[in-house]
C-alpha positions in Angstrom: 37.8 -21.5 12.4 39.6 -25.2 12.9 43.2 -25.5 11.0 42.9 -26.5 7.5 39.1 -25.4 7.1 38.7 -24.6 3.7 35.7 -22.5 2.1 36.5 -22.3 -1.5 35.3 -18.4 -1.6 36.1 -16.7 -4.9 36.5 -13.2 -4.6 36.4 -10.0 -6.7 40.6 -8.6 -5.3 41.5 -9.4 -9.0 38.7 -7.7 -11.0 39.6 -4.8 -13.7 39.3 -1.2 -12.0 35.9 -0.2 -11.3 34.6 3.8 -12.1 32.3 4.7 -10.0 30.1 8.2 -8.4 27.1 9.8 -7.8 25.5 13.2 -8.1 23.2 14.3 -5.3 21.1 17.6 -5.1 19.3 18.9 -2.1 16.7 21.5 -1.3 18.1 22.5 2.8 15.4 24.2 4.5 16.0 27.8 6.4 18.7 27.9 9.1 20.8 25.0 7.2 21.4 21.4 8.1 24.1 19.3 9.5 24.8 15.9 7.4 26.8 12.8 6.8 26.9 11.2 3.9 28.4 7.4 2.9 28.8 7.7 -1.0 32.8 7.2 -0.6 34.2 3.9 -1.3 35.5 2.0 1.9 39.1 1.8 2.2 40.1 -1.5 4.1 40.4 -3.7 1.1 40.2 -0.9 -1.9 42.7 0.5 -3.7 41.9 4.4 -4.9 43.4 5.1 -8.3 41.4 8.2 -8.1 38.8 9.9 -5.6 36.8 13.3 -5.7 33.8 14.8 -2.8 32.6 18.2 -4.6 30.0 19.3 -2.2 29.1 23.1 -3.2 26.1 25.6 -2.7 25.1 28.5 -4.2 27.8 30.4 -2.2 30.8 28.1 -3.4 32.6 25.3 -2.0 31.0 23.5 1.5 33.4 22.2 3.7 33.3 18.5 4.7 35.1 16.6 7.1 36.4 12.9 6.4 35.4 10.4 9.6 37.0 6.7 9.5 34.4 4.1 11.1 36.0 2.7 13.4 34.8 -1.1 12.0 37.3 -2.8 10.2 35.4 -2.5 7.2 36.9 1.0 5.8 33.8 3.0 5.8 34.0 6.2 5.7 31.5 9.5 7.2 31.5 13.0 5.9 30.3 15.3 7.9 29.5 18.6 6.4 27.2 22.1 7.7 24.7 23.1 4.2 23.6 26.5 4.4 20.2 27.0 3.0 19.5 26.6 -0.7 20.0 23.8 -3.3 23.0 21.7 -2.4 25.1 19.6 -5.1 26.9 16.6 -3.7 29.5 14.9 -6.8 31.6 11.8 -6.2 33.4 9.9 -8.3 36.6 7.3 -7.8 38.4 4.4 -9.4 39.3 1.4 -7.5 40.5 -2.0 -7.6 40.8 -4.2 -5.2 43.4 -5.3 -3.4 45.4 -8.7 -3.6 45.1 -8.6 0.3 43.0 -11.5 1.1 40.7 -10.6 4.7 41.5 -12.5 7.8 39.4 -15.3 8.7 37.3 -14.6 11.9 36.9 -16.2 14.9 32.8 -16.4 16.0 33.7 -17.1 19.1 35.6 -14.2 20.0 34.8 -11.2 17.3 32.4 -8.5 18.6 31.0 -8.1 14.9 29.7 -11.6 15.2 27.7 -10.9 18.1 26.5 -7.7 17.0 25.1 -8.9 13.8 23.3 -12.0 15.1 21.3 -9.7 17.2 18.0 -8.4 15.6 17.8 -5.1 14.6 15.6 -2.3 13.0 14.7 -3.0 9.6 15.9 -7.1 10.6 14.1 -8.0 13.4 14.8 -11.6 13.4 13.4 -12.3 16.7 10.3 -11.6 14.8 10.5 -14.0 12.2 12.0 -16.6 14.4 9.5 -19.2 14.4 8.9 -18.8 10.3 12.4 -19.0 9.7 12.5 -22.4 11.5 9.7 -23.7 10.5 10.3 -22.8 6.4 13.9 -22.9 6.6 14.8 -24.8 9.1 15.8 -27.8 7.5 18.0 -26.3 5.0 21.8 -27.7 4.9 24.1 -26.2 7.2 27.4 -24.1 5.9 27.8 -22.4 2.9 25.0 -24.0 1.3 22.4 -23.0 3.7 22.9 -19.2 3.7 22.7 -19.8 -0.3 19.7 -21.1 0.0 18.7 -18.6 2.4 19.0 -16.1 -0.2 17.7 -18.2 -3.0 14.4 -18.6 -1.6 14.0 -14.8 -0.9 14.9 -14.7 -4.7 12.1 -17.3 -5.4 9.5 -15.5 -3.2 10.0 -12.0 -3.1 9.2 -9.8 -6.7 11.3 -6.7 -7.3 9.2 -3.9 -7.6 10.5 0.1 -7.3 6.9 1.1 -6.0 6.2 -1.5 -3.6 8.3 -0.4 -0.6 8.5 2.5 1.7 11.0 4.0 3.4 9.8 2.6 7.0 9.7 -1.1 5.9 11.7 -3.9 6.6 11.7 -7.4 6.5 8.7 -8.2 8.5 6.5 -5.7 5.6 8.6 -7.8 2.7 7.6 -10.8 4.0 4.1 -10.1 4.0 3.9 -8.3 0.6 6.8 -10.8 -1.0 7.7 -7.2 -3.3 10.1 -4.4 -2.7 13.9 -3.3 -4.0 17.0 -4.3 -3.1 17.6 -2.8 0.5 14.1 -5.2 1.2 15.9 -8.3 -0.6 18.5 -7.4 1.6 16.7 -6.8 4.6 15.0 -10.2 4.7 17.8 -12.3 3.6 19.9 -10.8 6.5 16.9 -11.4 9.3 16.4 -14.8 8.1 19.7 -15.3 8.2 20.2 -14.2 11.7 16.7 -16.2 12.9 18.9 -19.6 11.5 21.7 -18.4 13.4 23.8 -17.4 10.7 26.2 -14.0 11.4 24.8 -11.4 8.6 25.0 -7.8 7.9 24.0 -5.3 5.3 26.3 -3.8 2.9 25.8 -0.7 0.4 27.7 -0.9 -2.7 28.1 0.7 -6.2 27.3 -2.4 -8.8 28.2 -2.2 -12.4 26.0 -4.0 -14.3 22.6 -3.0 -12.0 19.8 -2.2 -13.9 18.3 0.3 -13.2 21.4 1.8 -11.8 21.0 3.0 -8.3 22.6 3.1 -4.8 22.9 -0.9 -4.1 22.0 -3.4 -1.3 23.4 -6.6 -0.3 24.0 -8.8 2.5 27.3 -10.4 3.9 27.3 -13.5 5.7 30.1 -15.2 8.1 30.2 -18.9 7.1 33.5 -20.9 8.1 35.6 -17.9 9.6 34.6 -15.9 6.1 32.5 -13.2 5.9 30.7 -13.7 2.1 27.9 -11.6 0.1 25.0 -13.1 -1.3 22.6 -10.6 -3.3 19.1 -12.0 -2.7 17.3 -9.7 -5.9 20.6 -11.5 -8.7 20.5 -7.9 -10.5 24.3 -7.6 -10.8 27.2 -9.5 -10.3 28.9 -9.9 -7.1 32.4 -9.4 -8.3 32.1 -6.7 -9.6 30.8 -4.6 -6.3 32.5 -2.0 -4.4 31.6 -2.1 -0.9 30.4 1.6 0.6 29.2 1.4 3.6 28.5 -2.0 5.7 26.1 -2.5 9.2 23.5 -4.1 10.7 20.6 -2.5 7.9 19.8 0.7 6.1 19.7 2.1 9.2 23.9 2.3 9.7 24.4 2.3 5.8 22.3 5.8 4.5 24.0 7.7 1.4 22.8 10.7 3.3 21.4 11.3 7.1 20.0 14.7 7.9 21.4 15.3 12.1 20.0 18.6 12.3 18.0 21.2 10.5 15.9 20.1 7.1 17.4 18.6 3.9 15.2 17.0 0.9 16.7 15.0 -1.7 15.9 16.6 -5.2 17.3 14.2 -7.2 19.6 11.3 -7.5 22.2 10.1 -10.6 24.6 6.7 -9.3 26.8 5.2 -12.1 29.3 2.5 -11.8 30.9 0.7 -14.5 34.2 -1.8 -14.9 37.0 -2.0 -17.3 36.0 -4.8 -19.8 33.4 -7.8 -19.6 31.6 -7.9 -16.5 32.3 -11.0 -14.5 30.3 -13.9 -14.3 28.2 -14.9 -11.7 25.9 -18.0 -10.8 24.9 -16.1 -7.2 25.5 -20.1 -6.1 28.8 -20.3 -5.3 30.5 -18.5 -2.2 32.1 -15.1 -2.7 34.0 -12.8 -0.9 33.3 -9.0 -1.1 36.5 -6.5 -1.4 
């Protein structure tokens, strides 16, 4: 990033605290399962006023163990061994962010730019290549055109809790122009990418969503910045808390069965924040804590 380059990101450091959890049960088939989950609140920008992981079984307590990725985002695994049975999973934490502003990046030389201008899984740019350029392509460059980017996946895709499958990424949400937020995501992210724009996904707890769920947005590097732009407009961006962040759902999973069988039962997220949610025109460059 030259000397003196300015982006005018706002960001979210000096929002109120935010409260935020799940509550996760599973059905673990015979002989257990091995799991990680990624409902704790990353810690590279995030200050914990208060954290609790319950994870029990009808036995008691089940042991987890705390991983830190190794990103420089502040994710965090937890790695745990359910016997077999119902499992509960509770978390639940206050945070606010810090005053600690990120450091810009350098796209010539940071690995994380590399990686996420590659296609991937669930945004295989390479795919949508030649649409991208051709409907996109002459969108202004900067700040503006990954804003637009995510604008017109706003304009064009409808968000709809039973028109997506677990399997699908961009390509499908194209094609159908319907799906939920990891779909929004997915395509801003790969069209994105295809105009040669660093992006990545991030999960996040979101006060203000409605319905309240697990939440997916994308980050974007314009001008040495990484900033988020949420494609579906369903909560405001300052009032996120980052979880987990990668290249798509595929590094970001609240839960990943590694061995032996686990079926979600059922699935409660709540996040709220101290006072008036914060404005947001989803227009103007943001930084995510």
């Amino acid at each position: 990033m030259p000397d003196g380059v300015q982006t005018g990101a706002m960001t979210n450091r000096d929002a109120a605290t935010r409260h935020v959890g799940c509550h996760l049960t599973f059905a673990v088939g015979d002989g257990g399962a091995s799991m990680v989950l990624q409902v704790a609140v990353a810690r590279e920008r995030s200050e914990l006023e208060t954290e609790q992981l319950v994870v029990s079984a009808a036995g008691g307590a089940v042991e987890t163990t705390e991983v830190a990725i190794d990103s420089g985002h502040g994710g965090r695994y937890h790695l745990l061994h359910a016997p077999a049975g119902e499992l509960a999973v509770h978390y639940e934490a206050s945070v606010r962010p810090t005053s600690v502003a990120p450091p810009t990046v350098d796209d010539l030389l940071d690995p994380e730019v590399v990686v996420q201008l590659r296609p991937s899984r669930y945004s295989p740019s390479d795919t949508l290549l030649s649409f991208a350029t051709a409907e996109l392509g002459q969108l202004p460059d900067g700040t503006d055109r990954a804003a637009a980017v995510a604008g017109w996946v706003f304009e064009r895709v409808a968000y709809d809790i039973d028109a997506t499958a677990p399997l699908d990424g961009a390509v499908e949400t194209l094609l159908s122009g319907r799906g939920v937020c990891r779909d929004f995501a997915h395509l801003t992210v790969a069209l994105c990418r295809a105009l040669e724009i660093p992006a990545r996904l991030v999960a996040v707890y979101a006060p203000g969503l409605s319905p309240m769920d697990f939440h997916a947005v994308a980050e974007v590097l314009v001008q040495g910045e990484w900033q988020v732009l949420d494609a579906t407009r369903l909560a405001p961006r300052g009032s996120l808390v980052r979880i987990a962040t990668g290249r798509d759902a595929a590094d970001t999973a609240f839960a990943t069965t590694l061995h032996g069988q686990a079926e979600l039962l059922s699935s409660e997220v709540w996040a709220i924040v101290d006072g008036d949610l914060p404005p947001d025109d989803h227009v103007a460059p943001m930084r995510l804590a």
